[in-house]
mmCIF file of the N, C-alpha and C atoms, coordinates in Angstrom:
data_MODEL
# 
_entry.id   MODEL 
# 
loop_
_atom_site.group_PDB 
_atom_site.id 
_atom_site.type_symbol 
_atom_site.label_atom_id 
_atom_site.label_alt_id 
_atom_site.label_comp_id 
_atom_site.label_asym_id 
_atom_site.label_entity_id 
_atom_site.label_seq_id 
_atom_site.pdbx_PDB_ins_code 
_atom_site.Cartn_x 
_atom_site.Cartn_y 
_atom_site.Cartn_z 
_atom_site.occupancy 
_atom_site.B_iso_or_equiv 
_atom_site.pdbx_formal_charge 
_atom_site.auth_seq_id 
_atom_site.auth_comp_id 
_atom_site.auth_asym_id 
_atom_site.auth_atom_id 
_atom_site.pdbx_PDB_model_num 
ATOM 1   N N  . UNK A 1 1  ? -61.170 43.980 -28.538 1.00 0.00 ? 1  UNK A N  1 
ATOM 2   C CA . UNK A 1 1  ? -62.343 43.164 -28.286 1.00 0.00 ? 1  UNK A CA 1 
ATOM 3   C C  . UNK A 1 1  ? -62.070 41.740 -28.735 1.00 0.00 ? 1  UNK A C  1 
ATOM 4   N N  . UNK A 1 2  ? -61.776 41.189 -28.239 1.00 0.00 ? 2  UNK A N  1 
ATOM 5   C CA . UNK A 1 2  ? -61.128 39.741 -28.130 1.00 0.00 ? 2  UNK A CA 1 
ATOM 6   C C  . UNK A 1 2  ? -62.785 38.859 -28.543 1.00 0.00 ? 2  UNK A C  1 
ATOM 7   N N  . UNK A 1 3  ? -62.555 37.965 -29.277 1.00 0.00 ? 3  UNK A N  1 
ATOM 8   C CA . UNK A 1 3  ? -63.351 37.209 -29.227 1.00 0.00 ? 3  UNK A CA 1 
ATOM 9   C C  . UNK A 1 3  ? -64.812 38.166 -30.156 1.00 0.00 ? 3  UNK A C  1 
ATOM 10  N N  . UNK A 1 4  ? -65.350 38.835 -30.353 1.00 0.00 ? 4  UNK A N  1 
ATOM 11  C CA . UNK A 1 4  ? -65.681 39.411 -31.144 1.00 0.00 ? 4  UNK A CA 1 
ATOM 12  C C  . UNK A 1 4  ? -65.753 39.531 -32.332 1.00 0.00 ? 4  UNK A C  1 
ATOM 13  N N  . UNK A 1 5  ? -67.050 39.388 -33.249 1.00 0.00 ? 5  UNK A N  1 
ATOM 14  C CA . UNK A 1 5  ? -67.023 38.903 -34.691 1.00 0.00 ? 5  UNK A CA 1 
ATOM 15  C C  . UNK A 1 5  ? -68.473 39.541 -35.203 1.00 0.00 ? 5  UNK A C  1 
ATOM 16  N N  . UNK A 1 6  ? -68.303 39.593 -36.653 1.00 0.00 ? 6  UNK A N  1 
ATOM 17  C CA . UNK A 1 6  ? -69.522 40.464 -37.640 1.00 0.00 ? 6  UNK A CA 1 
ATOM 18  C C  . UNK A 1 6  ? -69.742 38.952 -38.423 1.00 0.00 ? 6  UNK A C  1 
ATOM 19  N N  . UNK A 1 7  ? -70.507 38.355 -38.807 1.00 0.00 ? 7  UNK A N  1 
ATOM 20  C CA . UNK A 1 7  ? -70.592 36.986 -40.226 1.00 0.00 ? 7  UNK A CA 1 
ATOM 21  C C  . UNK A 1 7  ? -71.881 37.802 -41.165 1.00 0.00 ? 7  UNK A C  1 
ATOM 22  N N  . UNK A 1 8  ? -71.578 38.015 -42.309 1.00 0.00 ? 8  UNK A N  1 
ATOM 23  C CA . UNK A 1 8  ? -72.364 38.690 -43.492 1.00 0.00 ? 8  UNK A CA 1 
ATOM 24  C C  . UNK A 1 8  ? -72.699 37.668 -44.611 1.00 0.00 ? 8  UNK A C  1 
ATOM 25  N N  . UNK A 1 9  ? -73.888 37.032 -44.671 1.00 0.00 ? 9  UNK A N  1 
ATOM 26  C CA . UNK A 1 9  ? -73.807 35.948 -46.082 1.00 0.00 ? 9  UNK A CA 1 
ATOM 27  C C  . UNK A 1 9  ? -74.884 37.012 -46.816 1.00 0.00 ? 9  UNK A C  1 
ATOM 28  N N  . UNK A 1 10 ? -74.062 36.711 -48.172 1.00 0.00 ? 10 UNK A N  1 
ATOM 29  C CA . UNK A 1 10 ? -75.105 37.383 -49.205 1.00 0.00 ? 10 UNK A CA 1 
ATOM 30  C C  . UNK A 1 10 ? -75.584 35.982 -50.338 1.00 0.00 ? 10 UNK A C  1 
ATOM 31  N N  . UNK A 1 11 ? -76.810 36.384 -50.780 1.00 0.00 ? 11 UNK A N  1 
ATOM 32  C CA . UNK A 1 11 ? -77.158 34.848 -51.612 1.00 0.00 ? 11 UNK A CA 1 
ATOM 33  C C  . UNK A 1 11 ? -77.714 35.891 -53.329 1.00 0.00 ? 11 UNK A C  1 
ATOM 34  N N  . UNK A 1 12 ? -77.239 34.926 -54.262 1.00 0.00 ? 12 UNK A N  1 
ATOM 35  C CA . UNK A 1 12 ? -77.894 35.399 -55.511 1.00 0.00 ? 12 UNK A CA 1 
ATOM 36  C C  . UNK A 1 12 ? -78.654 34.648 -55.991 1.00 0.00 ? 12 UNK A C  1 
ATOM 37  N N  . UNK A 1 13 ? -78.483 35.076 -57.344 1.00 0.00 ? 13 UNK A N  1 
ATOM 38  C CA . UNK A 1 13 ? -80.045 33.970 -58.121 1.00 0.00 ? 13 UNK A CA 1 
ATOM 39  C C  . UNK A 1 13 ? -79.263 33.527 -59.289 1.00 0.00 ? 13 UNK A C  1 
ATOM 40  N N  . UNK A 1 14 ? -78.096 33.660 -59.422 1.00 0.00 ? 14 UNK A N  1 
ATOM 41  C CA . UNK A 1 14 ? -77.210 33.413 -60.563 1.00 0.00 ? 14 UNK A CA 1 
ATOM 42  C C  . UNK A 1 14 ? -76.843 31.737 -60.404 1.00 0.00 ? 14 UNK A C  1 
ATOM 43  N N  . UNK A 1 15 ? -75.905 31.250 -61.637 1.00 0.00 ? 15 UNK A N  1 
ATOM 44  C CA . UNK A 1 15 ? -76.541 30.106 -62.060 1.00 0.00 ? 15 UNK A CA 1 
ATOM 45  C C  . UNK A 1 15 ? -75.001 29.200 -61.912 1.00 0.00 ? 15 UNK A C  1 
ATOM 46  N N  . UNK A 1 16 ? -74.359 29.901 -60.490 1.00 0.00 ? 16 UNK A N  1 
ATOM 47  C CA . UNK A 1 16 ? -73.003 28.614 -59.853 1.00 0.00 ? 16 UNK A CA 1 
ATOM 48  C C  . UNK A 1 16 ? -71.812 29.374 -60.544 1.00 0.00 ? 16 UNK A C  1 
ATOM 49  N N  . UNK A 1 17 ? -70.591 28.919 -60.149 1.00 0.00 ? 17 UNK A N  1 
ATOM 50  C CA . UNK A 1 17 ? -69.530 29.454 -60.548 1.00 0.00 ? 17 UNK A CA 1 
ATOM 51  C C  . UNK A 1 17 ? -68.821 27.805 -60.547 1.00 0.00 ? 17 UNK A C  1 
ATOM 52  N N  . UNK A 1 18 ? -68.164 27.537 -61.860 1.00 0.00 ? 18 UNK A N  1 
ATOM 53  C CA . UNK A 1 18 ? -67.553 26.441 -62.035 1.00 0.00 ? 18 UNK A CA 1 
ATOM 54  C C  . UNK A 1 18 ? -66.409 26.265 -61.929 1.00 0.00 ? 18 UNK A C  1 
ATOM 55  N N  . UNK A 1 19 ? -66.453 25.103 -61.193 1.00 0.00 ? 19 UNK A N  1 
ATOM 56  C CA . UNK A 1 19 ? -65.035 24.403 -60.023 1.00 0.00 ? 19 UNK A CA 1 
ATOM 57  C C  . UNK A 1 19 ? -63.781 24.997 -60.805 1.00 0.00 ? 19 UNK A C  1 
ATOM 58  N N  . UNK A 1 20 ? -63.705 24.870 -62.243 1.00 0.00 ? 20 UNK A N  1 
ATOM 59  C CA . UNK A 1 20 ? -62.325 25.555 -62.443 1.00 0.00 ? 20 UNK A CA 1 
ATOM 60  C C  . UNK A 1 20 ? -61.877 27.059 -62.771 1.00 0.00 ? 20 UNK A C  1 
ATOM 61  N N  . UNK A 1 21 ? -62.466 27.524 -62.534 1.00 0.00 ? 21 UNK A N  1 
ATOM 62  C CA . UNK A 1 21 ? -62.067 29.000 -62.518 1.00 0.00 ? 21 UNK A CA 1 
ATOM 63  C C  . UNK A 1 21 ? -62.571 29.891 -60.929 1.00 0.00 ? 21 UNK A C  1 
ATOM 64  N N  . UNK A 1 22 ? -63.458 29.080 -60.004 1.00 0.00 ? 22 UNK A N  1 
ATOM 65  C CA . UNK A 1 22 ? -63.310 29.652 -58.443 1.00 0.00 ? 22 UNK A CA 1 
ATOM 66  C C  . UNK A 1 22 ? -61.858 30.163 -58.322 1.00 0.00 ? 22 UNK A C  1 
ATOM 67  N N  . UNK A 1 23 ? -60.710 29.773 -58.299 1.00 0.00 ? 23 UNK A N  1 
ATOM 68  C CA . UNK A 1 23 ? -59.569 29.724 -58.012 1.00 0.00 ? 23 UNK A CA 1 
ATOM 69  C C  . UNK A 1 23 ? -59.576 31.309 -57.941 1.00 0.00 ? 23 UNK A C  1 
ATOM 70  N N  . UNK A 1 24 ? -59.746 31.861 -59.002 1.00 0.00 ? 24 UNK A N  1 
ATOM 71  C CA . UNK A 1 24 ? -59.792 33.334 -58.753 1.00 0.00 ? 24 UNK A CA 1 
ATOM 72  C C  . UNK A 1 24 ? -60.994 34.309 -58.801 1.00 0.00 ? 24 UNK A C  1 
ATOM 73  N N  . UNK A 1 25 ? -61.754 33.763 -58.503 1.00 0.00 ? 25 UNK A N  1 
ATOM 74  C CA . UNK A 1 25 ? -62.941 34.652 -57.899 1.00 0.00 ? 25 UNK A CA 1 
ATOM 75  C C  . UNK A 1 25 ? -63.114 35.756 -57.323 1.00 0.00 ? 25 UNK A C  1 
ATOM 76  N N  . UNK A 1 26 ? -61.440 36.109 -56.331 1.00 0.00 ? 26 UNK A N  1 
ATOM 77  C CA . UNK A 1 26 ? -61.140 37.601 -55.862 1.00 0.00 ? 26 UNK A CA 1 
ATOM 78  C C  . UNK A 1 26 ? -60.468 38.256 -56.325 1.00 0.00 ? 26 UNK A C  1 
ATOM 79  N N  . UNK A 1 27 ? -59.855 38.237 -57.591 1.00 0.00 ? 27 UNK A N  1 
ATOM 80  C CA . UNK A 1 27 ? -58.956 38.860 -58.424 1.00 0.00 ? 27 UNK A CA 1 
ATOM 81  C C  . UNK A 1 27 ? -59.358 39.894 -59.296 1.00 0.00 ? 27 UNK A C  1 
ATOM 82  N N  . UNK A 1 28 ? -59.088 41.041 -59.195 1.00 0.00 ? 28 UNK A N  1 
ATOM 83  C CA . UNK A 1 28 ? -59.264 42.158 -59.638 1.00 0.00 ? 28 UNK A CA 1 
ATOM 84  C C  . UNK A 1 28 ? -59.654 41.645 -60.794 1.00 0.00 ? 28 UNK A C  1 
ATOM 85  N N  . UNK A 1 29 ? -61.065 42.039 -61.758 1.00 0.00 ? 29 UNK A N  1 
ATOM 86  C CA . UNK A 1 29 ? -61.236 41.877 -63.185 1.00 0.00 ? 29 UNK A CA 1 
ATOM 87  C C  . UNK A 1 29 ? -62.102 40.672 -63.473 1.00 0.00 ? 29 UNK A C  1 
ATOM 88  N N  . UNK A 1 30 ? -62.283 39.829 -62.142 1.00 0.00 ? 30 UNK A N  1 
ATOM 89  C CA . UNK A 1 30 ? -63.098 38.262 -62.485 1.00 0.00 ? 30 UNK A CA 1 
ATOM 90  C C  . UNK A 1 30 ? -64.140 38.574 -62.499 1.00 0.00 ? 30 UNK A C  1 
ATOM 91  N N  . UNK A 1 31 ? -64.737 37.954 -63.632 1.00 0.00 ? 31 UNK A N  1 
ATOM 92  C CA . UNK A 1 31 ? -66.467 37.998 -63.617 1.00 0.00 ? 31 UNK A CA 1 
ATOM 93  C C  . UNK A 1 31 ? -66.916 36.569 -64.552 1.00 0.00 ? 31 UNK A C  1 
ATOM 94  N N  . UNK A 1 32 ? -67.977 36.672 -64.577 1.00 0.00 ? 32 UNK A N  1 
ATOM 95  C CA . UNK A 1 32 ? -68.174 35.133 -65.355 1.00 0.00 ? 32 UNK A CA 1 
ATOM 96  C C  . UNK A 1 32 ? -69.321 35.700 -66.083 1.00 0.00 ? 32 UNK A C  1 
ATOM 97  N N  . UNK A 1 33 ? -69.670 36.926 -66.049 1.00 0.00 ? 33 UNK A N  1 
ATOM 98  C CA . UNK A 1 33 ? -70.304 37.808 -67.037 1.00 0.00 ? 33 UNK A CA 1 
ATOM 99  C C  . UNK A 1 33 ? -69.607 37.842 -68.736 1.00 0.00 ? 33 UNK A C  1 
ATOM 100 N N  . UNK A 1 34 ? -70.320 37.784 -69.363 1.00 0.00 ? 34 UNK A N  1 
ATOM 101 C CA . UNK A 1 34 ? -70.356 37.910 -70.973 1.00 0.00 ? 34 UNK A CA 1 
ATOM 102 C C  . UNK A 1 34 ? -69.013 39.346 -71.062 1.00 0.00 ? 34 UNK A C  1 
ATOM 103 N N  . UNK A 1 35 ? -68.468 39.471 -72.020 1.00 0.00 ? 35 UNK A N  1 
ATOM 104 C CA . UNK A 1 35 ? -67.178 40.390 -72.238 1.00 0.00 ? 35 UNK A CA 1 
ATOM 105 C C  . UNK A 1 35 ? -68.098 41.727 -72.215 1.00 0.00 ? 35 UNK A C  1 
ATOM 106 N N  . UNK A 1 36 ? -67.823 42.694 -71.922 1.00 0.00 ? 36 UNK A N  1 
ATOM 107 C CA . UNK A 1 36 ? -68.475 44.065 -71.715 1.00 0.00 ? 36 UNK A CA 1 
ATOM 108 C C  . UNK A 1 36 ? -69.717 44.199 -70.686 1.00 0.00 ? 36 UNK A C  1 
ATOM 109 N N  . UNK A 1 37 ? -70.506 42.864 -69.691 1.00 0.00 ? 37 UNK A N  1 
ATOM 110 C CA . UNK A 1 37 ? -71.575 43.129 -69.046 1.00 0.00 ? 37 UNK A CA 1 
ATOM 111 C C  . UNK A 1 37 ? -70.667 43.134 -67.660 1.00 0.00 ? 37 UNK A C  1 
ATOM 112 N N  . UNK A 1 38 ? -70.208 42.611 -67.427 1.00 0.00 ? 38 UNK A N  1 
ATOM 113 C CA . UNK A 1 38 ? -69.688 42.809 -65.895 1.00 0.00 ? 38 UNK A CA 1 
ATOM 114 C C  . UNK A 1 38 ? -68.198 43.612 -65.985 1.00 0.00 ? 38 UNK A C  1 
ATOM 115 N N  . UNK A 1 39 ? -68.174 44.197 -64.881 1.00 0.00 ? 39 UNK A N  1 
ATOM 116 C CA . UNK A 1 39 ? -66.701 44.926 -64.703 1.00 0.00 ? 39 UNK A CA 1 
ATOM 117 C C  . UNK A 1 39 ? -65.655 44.457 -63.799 1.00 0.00 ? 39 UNK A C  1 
ATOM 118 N N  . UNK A 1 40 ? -66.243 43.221 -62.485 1.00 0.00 ? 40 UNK A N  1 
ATOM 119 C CA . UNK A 1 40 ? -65.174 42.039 -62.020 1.00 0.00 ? 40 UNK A CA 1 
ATOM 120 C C  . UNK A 1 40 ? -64.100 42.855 -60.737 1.00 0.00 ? 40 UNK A C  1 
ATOM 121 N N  . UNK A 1 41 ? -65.503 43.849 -60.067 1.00 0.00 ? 41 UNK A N  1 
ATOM 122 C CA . UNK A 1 41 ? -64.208 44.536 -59.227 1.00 0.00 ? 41 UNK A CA 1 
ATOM 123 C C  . UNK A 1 41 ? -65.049 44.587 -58.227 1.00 0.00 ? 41 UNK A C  1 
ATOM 124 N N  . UNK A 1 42 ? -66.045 44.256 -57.746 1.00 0.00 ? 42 UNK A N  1 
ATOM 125 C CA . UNK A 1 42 ? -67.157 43.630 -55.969 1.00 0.00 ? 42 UNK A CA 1 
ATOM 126 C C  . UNK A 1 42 ? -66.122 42.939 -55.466 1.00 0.00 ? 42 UNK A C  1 
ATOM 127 N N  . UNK A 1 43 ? -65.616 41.347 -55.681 1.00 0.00 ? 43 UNK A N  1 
ATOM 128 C CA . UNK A 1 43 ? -65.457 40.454 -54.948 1.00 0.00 ? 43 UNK A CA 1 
ATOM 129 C C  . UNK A 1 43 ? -63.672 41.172 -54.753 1.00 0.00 ? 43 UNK A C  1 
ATOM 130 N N  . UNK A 1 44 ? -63.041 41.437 -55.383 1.00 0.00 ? 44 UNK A N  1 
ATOM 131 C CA . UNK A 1 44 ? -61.584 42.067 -55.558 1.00 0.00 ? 44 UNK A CA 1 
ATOM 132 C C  . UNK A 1 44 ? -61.752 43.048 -54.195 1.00 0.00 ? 44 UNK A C  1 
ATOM 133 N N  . UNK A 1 45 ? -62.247 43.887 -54.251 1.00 0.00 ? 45 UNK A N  1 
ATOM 134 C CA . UNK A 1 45 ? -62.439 45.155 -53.222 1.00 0.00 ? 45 UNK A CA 1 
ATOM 135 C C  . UNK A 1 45 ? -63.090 44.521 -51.945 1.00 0.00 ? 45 UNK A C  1 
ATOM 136 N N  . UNK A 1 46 ? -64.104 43.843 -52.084 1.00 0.00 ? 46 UNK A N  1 
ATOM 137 C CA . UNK A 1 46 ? -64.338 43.217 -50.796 1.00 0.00 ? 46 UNK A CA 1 
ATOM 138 C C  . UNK A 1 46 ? -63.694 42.315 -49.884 1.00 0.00 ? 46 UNK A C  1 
ATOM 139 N N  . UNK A 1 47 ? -62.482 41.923 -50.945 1.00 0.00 ? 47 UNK A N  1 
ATOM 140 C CA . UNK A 1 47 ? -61.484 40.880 -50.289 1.00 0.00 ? 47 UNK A CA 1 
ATOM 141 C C  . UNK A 1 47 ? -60.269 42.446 -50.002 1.00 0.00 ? 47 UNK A C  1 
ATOM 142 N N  . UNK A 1 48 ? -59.953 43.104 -50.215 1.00 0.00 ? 48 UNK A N  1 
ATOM 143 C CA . UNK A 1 48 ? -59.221 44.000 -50.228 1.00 0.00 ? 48 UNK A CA 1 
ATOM 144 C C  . UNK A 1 48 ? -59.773 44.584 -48.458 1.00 0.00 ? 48 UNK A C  1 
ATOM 145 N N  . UNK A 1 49 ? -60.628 44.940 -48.667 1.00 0.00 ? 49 UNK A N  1 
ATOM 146 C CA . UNK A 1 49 ? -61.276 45.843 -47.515 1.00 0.00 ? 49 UNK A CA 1 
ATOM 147 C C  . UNK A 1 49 ? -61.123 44.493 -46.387 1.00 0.00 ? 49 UNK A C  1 
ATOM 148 N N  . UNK A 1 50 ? -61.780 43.510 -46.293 1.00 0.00 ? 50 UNK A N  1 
ATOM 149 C CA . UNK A 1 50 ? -62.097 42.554 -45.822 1.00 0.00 ? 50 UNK A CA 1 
ATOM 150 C C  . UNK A 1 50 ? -60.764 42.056 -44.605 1.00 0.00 ? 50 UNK A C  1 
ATOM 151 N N  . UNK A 1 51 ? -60.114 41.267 -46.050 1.00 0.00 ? 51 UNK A N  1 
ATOM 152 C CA . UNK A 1 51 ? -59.001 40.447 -45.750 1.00 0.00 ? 51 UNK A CA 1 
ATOM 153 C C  . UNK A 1 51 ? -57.519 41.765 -45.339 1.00 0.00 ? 51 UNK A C  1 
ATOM 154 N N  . UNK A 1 52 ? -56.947 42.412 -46.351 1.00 0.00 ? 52 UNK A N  1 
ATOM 155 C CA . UNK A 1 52 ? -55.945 42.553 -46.021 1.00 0.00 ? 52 UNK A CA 1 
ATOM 156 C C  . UNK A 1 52 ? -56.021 44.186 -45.131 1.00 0.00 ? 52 UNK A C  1 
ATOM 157 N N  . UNK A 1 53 ? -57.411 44.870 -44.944 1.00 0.00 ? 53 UNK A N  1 
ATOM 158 C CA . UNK A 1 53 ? -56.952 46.392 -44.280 1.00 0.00 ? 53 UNK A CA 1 
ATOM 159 C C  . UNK A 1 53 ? -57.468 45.898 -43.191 1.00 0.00 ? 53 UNK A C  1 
ATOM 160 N N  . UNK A 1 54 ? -58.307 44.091 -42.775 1.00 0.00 ? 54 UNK A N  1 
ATOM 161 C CA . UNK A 1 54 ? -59.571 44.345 -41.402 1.00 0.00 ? 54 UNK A CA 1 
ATOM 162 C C  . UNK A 1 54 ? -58.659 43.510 -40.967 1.00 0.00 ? 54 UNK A C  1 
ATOM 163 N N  . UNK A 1 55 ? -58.165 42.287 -41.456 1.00 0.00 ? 55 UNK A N  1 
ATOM 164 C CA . UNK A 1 55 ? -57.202 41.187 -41.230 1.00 0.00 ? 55 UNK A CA 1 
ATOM 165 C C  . UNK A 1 55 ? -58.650 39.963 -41.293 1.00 0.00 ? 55 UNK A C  1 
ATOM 166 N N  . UNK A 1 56 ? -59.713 40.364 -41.451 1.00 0.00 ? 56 UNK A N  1 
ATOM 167 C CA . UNK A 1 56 ? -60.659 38.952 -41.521 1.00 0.00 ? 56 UNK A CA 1 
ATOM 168 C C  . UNK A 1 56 ? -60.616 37.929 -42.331 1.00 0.00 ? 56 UNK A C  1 
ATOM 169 N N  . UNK A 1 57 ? -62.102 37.006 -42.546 1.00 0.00 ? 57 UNK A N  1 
ATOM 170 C CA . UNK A 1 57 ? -61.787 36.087 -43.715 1.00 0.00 ? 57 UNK A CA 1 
ATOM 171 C C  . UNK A 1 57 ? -62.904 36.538 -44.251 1.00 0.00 ? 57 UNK A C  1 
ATOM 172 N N  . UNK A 1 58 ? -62.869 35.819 -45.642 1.00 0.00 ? 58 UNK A N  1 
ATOM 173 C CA . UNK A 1 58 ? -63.698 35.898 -46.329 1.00 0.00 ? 58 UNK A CA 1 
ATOM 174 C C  . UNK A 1 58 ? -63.672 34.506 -47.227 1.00 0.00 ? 58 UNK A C  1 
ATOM 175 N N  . UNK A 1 59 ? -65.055 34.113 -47.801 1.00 0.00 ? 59 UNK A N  1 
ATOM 176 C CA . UNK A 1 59 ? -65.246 33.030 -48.765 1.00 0.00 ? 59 UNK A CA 1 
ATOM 177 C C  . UNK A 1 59 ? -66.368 32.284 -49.199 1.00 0.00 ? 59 UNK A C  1 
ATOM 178 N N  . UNK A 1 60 ? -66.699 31.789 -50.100 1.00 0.00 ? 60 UNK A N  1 
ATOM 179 C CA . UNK A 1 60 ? -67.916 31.442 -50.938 1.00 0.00 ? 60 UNK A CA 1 
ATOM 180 C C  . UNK A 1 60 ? -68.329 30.402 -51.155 1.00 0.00 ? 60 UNK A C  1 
ATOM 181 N N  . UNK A 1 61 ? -69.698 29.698 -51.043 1.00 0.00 ? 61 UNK A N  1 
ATOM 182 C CA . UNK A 1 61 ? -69.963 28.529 -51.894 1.00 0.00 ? 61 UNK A CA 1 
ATOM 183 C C  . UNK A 1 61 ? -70.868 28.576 -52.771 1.00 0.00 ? 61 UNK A C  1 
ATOM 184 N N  . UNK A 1 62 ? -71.215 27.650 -53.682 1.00 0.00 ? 62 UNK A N  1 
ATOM 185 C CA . UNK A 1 62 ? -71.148 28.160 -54.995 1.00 0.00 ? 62 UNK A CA 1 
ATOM 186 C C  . UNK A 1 62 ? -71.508 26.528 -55.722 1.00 0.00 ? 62 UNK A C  1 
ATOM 187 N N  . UNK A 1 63 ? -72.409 25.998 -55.811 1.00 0.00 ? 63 UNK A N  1 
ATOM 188 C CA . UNK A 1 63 ? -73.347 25.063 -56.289 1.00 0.00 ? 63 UNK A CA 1 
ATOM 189 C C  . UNK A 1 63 ? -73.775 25.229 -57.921 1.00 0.00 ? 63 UNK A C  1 
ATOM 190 N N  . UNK A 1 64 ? -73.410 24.631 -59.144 1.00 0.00 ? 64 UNK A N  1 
ATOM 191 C CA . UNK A 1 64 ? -74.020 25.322 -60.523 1.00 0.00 ? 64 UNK A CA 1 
ATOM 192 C C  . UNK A 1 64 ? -74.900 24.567 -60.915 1.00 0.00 ? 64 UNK A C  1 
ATOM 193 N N  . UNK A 1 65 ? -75.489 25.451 -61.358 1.00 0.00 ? 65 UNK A N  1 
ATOM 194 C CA . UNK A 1 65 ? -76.591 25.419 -61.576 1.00 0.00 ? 65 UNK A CA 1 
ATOM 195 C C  . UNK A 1 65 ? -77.819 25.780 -60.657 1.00 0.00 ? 65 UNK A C  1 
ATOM 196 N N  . UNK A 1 66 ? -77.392 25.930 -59.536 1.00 0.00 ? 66 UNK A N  1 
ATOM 197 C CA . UNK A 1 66 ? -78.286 26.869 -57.989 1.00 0.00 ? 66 UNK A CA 1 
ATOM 198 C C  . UNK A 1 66 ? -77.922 28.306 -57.905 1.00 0.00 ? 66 UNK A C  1 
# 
């Protein structure tokens, strides 16, 4: 199916992700959660599933303090 496409935006209420640590935002283990509240494996697996088994893209923006 040539030409054919899915686009999924999800929005939170959380409070921005800062310019220097985006860099790895899909890396198994990232969270910007406090040490023991987040577990940092959504954005890892969704780039997993996404990017390397669908061949799609994926990617975020990300305003702090919005």
């Amino acid at each position: 199916m040539q030409g054919d496409f899915v686009e999924i935006r999800v929005s939170d209420n959380g409070g921005g992700i800062r310019e220097d640590i985006r860099s790895g935002i899909f890396d198994p283990f990232f969270t910007t959660k406090d040490v023991g509240k987040g577990k940092g494996r959504g954005l890892a697996i969704s780039h997993s599933v996404i990017v390397r088994k669908q061949g799609g893209t994926i990617g975020f923006e990300s305003k702090l303090g919005e």
